[in-house]
C-alpha positions in Angstrom: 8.7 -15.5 -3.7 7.1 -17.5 -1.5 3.3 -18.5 -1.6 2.7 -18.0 1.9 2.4 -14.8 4.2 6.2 -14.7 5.7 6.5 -14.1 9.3 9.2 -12.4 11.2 9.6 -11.8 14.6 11.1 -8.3 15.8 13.8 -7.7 18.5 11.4 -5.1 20.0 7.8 -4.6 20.3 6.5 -8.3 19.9 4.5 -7.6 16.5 5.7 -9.7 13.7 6.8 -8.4 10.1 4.8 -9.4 7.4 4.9 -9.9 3.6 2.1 -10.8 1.7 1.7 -11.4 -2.4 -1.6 -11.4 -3.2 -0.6 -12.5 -7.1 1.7 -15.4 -5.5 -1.0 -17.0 -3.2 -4.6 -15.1 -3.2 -6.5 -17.9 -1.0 -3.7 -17.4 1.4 -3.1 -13.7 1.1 -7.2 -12.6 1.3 -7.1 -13.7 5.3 -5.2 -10.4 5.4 -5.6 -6.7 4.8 -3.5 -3.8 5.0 -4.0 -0.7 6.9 -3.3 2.8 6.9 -2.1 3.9 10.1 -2.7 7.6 9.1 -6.2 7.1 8.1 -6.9 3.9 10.0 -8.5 2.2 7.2 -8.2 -0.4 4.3 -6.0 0.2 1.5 -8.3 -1.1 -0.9 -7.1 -3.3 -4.3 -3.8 -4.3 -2.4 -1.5 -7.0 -4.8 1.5 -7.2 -2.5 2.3 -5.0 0.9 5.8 -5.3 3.4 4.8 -3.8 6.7 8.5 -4.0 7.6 9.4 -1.5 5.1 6.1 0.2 4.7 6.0 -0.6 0.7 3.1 -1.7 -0.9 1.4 -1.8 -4.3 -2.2 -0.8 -6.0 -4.1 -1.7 -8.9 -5.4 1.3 -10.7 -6.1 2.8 -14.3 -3.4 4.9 -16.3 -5.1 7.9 -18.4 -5.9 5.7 -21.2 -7.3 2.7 -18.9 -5.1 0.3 -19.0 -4.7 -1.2 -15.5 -1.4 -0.4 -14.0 0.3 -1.5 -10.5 1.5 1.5 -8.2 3.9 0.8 -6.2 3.9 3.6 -3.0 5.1 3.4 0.7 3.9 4.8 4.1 2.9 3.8 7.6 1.5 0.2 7.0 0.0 -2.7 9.0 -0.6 -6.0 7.7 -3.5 -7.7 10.0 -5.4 -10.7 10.1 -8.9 -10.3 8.5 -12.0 -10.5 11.0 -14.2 -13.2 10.0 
């Protein structure tokens, strides 16, 4: 994968499909978040999200602790973050 957010433009619409990696490239990938557009908020603890496809994945805990990475899917948006 690439280290940088990928850009691609749509046929329709004029939004742009992006991937980010946040484990490839986190300087790069923190000028982003990701966004529910059921709940309208931020998917918190994000390490990589496809708006295109509507994939994405979490950190969390298993039942013993260890971390983990859960990989789930849904109405996404990939945004530039407001500084």
């Amino acid at each position: 994968m690439e280290a940088r957010p990928e850009t691609k433009p749509r046929a329709r619409g004029g939004f742009g499909v992006t991937t980010i990696d946040f484990r490839t490239d986190p300087a790069t990938a923190r000028r982003h978040r990701v966004v529910s557009l059921v709940t309208r908020a931020d998917i918190p603890d994000i390490v990589w999200a496809d708006d295109e496809t509507g994939c994405y994945a979490v950190r969390g805990r298993d039942v013993k602790g260890n971390r983990i990475v859960v990989e789930q899917s849904g109405p996404i948006r990939i945004v530039s973050a407001r500084r």
